[in-house]
C-alpha positions in Angstrom: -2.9 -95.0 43.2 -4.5 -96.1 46.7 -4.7 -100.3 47.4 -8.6 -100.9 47.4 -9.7 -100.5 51.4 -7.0 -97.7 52.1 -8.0 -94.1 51.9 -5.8 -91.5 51.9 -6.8 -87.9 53.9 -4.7 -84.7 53.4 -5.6 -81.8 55.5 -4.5 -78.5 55.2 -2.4 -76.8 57.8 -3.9 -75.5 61.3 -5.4 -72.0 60.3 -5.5 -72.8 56.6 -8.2 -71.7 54.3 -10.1 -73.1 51.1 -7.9 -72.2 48.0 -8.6 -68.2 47.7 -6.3 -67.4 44.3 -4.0 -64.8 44.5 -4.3 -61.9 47.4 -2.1 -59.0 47.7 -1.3 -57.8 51.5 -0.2 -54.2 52.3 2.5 -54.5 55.4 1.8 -51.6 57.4 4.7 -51.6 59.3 7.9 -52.3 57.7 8.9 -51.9 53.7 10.8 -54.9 53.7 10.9 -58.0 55.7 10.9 -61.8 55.6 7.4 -63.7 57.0 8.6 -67.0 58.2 6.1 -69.3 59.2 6.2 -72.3 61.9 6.7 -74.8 59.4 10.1 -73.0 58.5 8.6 -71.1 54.6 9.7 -68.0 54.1 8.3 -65.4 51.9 9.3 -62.0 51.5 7.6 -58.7 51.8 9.0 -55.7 49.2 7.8 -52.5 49.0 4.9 -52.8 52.1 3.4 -55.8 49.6 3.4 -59.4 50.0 1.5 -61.5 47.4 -0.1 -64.7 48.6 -1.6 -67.9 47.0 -0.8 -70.5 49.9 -3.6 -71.2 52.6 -1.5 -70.8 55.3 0.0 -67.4 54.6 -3.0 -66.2 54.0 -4.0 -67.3 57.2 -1.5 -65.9 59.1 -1.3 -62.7 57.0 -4.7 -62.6 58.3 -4.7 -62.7 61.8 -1.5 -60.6 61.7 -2.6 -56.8 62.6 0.3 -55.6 60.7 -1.1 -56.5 57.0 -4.3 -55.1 55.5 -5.8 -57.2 52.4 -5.5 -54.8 49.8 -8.6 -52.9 47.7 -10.8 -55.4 46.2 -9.5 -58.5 47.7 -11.4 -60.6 49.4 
């Protein structure tokens, strides 16, 4: 609970997008690998598929020409 007079602001990380739910990558490049990002999370990719529900993997997963959103995603 905030003190009456201080607001609190949270902002998302650089490159970070609105809540989008669950999306499903395709890695185009490698079967397996680990996707470390500059705040030191990792998250694995297994069998050419990473699954995604944070902003700022999606984000980079985005700008990253090795993964493809899969069909019907976003």
């Amino acid at each position: 609970m905030s003190k009456p007079g201080i607001t609190q602001s949270i902002s998302a990380p650089v490159g970070a997008t609105k809540d989008e739910g669950v999306v499903t990558f395709a890695d185009k490049a490698f079967k397996s690998r680990t996707i470390v990002l500059s705040d030191g999370r990792a998250f694995p990719v297994s069998k050419s598929r990473i699954t995604a529900n944070d902003a700022a993997l999606i984000a980079y997963l985005d700008r990253h020409a090795d993964f493809e959103r899969t069909a019907g995603q976003g």
